[in-house]
MMTF fields as JSON, N, C-alpha, C and O atoms, coordinates in Angstrom:
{
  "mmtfVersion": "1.0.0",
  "mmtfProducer": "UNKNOWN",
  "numBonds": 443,
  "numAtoms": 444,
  "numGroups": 111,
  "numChains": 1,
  "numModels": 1,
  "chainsPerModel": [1],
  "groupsPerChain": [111],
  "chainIdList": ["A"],
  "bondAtomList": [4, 2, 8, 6, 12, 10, 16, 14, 20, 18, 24, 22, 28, 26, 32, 30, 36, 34, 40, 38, 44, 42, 48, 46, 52, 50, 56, 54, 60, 58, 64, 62, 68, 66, 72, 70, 76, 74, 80, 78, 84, 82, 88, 86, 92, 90, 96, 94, 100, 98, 104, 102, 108, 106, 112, 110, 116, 114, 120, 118, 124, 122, 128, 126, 132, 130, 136, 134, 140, 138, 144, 142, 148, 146, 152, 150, 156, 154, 160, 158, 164, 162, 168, 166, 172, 170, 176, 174, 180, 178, 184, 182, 188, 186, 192, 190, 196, 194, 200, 198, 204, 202, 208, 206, 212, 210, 216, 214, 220, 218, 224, 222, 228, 226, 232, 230, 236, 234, 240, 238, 244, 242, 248, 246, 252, 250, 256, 254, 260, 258, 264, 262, 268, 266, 272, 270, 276, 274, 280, 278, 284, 282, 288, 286, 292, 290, 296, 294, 300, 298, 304, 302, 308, 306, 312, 310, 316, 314, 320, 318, 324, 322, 328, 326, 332, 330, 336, 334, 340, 338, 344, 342, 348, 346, 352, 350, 356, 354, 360, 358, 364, 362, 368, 366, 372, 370, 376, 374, 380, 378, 384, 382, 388, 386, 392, 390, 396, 394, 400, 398, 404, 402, 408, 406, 412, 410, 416, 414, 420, 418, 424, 422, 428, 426, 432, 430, 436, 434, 440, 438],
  "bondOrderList": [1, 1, 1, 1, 1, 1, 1, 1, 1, 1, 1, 1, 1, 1, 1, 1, 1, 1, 1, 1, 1, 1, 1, 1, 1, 1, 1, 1, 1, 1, 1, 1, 1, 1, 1, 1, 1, 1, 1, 1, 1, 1, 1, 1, 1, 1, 1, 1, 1, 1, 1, 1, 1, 1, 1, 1, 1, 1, 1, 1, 1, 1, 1, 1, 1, 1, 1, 1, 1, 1, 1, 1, 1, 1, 1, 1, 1, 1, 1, 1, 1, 1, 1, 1, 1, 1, 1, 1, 1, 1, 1, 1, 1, 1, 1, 1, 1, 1, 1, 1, 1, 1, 1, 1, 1, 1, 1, 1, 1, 1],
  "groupList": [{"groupName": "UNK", "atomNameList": ["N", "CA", "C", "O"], "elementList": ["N", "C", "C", "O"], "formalChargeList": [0, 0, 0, 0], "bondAtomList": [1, 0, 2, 1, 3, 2], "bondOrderList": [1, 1, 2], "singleLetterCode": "X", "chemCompType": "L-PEPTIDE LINKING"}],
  "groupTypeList": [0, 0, 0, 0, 0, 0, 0, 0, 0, 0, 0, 0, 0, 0, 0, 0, 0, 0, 0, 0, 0, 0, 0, 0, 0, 0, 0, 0, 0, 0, 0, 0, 0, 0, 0, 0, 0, 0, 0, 0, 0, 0, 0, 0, 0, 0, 0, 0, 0, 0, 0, 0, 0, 0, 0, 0, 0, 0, 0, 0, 0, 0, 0, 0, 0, 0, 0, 0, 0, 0, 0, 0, 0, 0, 0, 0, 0, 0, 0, 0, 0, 0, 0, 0, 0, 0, 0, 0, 0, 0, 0, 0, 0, 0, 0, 0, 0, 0, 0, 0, 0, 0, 0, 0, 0, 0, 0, 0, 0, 0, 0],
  "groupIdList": [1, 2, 3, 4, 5, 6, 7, 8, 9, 10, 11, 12, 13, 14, 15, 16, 17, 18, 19, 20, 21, 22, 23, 24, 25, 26, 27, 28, 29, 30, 31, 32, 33, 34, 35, 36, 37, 38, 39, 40, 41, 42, 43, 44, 45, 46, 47, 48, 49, 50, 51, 52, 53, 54, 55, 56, 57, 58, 59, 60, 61, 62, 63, 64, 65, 66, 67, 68, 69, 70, 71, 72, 73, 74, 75, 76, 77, 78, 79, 80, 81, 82, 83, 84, 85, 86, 87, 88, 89, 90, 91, 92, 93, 94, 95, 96, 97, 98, 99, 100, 101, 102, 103, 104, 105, 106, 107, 108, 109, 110, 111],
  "secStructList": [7, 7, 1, 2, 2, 2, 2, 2, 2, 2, 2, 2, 2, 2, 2, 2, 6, 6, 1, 1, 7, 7, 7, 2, 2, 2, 2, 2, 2, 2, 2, 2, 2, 2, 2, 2, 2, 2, 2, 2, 2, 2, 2, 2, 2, 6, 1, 1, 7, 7, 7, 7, 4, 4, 4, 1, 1, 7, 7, 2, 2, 2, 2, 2, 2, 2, 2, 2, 2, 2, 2, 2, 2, 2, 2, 2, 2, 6, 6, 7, 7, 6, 6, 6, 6, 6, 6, 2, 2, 2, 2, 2, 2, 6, 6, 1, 1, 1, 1, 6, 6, 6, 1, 7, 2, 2, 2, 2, 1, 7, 7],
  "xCoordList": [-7.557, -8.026, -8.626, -8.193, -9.99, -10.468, -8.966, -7.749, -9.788, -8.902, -9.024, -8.054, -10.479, -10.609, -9.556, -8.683, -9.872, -8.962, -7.425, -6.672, -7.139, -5.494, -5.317, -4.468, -6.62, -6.072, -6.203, -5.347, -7.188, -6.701, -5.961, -5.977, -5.314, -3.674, -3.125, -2.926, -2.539, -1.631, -1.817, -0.936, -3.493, -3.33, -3.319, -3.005, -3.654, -2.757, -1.406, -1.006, -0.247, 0.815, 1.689, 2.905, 0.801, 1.491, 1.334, 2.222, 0.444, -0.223, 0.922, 1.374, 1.154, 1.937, 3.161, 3.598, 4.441, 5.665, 5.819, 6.946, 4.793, 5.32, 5.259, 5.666, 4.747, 4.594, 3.941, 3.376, 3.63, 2.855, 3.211, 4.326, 1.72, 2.349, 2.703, 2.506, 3.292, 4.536, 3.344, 2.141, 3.708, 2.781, 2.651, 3.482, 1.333, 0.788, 1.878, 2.191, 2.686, 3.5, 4.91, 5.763, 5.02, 6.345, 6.03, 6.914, 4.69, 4.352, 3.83, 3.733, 3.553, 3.649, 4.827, 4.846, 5.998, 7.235, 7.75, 8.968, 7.07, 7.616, 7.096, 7.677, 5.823, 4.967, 5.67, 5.693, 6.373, 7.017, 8.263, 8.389, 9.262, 10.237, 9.758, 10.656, 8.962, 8.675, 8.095, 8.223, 7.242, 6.521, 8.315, 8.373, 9.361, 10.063, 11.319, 12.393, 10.962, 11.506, 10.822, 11.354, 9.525, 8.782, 9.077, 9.091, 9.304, 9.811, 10.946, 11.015, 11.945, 13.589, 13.435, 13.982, 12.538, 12.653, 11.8, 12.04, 10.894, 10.183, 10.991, 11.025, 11.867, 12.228, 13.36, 13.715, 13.753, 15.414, 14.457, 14.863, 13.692, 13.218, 12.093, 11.876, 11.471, 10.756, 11.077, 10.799, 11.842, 12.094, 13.377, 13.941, 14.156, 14.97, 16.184, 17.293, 16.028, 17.127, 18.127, 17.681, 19.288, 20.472, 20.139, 19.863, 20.419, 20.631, 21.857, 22.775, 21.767, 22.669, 22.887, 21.85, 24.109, 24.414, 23.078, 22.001, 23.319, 22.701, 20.993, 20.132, 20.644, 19.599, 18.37, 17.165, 19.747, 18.897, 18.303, 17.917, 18.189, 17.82, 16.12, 15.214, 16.027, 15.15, 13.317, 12.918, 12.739, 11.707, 10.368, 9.975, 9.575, 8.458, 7.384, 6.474, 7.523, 5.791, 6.283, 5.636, 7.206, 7.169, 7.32, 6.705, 8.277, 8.265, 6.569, 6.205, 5.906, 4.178, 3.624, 2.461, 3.983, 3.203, 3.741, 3.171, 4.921, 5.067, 4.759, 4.669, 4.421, 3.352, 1.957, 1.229, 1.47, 0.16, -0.229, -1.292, 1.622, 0.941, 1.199, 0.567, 2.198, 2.074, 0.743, 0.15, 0.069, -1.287, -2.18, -3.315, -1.986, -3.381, -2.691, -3.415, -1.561, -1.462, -1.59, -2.077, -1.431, -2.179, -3.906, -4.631, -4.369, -5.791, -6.281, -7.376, -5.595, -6.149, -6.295, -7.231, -4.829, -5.066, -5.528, -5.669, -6.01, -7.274, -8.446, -9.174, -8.883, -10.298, -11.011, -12.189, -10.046, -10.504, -10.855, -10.205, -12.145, -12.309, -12.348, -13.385, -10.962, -10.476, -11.577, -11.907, -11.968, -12.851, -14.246, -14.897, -14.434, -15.561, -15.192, -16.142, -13.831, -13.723, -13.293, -14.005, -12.514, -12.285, -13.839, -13.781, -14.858, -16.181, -16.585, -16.952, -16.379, -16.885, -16.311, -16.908, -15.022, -13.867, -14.045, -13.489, -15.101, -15.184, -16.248, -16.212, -17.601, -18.365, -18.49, -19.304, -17.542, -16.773, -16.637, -17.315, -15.432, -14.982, -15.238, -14.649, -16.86, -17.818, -18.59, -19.302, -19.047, -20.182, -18.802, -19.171, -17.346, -17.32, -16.517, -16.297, -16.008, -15.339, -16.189, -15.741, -17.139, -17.534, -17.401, -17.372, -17.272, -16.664, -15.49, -14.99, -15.255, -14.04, -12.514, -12.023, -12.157, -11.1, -11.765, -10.933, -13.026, -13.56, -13.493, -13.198, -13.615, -13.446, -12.099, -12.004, -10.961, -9.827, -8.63, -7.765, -8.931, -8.423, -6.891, -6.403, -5.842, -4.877, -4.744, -3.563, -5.544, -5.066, -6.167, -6.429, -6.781, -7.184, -6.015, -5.913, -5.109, -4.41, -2.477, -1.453, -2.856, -1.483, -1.431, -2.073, -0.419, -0.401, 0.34, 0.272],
  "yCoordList": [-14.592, -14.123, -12.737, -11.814, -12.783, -10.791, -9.88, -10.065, -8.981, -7.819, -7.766, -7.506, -8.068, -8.707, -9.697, -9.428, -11.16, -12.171, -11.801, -12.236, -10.923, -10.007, -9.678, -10.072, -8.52, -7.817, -8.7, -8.581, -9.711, -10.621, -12.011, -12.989, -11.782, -12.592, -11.845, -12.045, -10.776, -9.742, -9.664, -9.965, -9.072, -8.951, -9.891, -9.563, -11.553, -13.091, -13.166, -13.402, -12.953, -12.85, -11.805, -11.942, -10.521, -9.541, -9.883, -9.525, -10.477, -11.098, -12.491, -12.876, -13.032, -14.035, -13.858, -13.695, -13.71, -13.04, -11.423, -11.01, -10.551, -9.256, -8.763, -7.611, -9.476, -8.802, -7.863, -7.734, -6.821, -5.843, -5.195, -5.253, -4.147, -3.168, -2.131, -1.726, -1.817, -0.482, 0.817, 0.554, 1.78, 3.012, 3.658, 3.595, 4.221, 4.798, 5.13, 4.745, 6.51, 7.389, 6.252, 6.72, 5.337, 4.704, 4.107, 4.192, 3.292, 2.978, 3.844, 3.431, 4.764, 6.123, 6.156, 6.121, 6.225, 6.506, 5.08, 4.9, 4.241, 2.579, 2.591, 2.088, 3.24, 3.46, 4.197, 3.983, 5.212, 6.039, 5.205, 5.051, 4.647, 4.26, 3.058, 2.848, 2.218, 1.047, 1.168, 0.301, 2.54, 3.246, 3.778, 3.761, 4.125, 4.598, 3.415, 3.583, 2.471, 1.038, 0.739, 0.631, 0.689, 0.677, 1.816, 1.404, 3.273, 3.865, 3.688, 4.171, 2.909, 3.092, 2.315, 2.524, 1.239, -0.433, 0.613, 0.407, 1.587, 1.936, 2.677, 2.655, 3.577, 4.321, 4.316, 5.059, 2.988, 2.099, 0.95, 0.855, 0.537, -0.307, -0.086, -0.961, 0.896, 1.439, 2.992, 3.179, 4.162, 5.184, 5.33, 4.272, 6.606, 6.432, 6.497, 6.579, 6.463, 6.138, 4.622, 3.747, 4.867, 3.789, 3.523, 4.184, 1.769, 0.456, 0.695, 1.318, 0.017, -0.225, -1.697, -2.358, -2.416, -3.568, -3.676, -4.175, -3.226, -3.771, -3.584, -3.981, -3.152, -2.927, -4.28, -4.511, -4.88, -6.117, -7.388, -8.293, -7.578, -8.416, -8.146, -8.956, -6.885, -6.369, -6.858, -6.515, -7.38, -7.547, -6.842, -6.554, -6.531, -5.448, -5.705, -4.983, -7.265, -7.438, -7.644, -7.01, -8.208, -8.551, -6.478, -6.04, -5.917, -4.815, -4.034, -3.267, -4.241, -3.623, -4.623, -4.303, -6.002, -6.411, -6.112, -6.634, -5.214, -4.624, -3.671, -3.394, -2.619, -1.482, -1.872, -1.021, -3.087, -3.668, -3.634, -3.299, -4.393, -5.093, -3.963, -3.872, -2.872, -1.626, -1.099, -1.027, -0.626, -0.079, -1.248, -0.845, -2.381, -3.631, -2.923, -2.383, -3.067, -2.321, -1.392, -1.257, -0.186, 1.17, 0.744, 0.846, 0.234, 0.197, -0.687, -0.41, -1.986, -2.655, -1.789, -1.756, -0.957, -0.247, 0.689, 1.327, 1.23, 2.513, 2.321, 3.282, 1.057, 0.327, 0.663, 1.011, 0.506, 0.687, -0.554, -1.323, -1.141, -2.137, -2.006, -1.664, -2.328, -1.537, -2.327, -1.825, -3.325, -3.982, -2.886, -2.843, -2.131, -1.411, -0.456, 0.323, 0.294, 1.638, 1.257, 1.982, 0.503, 0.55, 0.133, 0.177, -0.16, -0.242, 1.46, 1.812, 2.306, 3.491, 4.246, 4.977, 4.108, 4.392, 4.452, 5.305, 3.135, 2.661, 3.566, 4.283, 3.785, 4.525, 6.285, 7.085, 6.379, 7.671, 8.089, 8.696, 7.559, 7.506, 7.348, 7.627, 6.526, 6.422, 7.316, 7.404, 8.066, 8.906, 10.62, 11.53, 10.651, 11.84, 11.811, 12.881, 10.492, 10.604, 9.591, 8.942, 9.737, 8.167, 8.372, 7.45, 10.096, 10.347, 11.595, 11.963, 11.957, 12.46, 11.943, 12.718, 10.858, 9.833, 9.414, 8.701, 9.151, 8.873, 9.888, 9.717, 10.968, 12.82, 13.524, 14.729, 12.712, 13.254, 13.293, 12.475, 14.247, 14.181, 13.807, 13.436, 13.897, 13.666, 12.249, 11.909, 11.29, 10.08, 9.757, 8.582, 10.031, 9.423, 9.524, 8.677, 11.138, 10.955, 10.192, 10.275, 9.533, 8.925, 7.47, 6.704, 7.147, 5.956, 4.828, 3.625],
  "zCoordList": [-0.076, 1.215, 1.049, 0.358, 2.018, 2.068, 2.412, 2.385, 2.686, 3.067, 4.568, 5.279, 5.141, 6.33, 6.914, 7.739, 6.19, 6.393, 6.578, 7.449, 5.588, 6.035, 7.251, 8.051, 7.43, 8.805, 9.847, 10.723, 10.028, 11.238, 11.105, 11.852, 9.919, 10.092, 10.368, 11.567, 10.025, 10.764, 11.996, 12.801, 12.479, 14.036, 14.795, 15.939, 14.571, 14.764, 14.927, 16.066, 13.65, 13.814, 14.641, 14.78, 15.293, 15.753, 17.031, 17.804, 17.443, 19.098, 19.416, 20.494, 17.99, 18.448, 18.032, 19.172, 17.132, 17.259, 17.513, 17.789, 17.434, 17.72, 18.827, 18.978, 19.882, 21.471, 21.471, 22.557, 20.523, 20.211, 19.16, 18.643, 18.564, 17.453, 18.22, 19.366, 17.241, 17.312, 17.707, 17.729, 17.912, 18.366, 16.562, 15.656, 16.583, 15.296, 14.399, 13.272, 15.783, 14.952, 14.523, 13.768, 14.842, 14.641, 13.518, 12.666, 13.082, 11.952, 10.952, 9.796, 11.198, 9.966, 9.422, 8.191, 10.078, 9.5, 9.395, 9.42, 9.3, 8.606, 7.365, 6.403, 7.295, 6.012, 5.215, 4.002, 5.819, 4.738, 3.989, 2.774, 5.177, 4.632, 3.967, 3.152, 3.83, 3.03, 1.792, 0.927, 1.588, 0.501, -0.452, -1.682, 0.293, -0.643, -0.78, -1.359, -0.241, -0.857, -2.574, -3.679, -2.125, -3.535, -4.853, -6.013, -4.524, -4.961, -5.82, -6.951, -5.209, -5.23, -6.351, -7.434, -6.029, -7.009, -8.913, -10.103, -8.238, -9.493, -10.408, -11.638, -9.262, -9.784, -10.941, -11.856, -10.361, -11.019, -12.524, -13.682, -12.17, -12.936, -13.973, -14.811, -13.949, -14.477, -15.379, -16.563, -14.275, -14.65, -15.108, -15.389, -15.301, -15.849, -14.988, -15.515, -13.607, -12.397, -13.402, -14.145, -13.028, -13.155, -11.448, -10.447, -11.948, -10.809, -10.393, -10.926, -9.166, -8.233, -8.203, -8.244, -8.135, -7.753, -6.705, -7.033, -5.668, -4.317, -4.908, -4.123, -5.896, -6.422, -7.02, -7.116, -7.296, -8.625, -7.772, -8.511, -6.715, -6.081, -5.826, -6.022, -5.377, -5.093, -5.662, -6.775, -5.03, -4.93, -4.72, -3.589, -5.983, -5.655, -5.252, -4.844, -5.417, -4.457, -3.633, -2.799, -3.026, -1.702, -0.66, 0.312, -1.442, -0.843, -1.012, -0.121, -1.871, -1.836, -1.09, -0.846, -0.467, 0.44, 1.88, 2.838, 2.082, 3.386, 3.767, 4.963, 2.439, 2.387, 2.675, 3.186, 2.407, 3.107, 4.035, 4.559, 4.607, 6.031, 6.827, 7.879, 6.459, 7.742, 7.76, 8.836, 6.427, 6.543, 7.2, 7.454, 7.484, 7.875, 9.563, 10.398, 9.678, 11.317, 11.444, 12.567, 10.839, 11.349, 11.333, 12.323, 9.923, 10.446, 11.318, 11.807, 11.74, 12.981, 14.317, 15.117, 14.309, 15.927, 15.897, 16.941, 14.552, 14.902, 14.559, 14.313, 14.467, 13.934, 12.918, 12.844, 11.981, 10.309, 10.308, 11.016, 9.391, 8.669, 7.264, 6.695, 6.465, 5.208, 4.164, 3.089, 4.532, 3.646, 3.332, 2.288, 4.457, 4.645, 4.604, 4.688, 4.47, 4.034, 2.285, 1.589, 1.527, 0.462, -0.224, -1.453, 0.172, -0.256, -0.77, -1.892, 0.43, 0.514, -0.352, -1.142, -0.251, -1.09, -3.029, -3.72, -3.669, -4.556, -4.665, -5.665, -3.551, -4.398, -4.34, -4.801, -3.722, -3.829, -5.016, -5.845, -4.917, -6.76, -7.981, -9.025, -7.534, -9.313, -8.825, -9.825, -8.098, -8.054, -8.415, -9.158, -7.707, -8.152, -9.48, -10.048, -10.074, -10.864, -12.11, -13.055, -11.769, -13.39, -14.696, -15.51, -15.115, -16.073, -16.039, -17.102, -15.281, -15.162, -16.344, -17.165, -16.169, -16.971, -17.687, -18.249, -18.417, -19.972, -20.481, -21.664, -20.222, -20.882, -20.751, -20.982, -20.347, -20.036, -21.505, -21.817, -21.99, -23.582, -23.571, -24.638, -22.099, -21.988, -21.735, -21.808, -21.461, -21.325, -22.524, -22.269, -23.416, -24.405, -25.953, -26.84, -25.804, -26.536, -26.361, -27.041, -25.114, -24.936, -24.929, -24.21, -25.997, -26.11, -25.08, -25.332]
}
């Protein structure tokens, strides 16, 4: 599916079980706490954090696809079309960075 196709399943499913979205600021701070769900899982599974029992169950795509779907609802109710900002987004980033990270002697000497 687009990124389009996302945001209007979300704003489908929020019209039909959510009665409505939540107000901006309430999903800012869903963003946060779901961004440091992803965290917790990186931080234990990846870094050098020790697990928790209640830890190992834990699921990272499904927790980075709830970091999705809060950002597909902040940008539905402030009329982002992320398909058309992550476009802009892309040539942002090759026009200010296209060699920036090919000349970066720190990630060329790390293995």
């Amino acid at each position: 599916m687009t990124i389009q196709e996302a945001q209007e399943r979300v704003d489908q499913w929020i019209k039909t079980y959510g009665v409505r979205y939540f107000n901006e600021l309430t999903n800012m701070a869903i963003l946060s706490e779901e961004v440091g769900e992803v965290a917790r899982i990186i931080a234990r599974r990846y870094g050098e954090q020790s697990s928790k029992p209640s830890d190992e169950d834990k699921d990272l795509g499904d927790e980075l696809a709830d970091v999705l779907w809060v950002v597909m609802c902040l940008a539905n109710q402030t009329g982002v079309d992320l398909d058309k900002a992550l476009e802009r987004n892309f040539a942002k980033k090759t026009a200010r960075d296209n060699h920036r990270h090919l000349d970066n002697i720190k990630l060329k000497n790390k293995n």
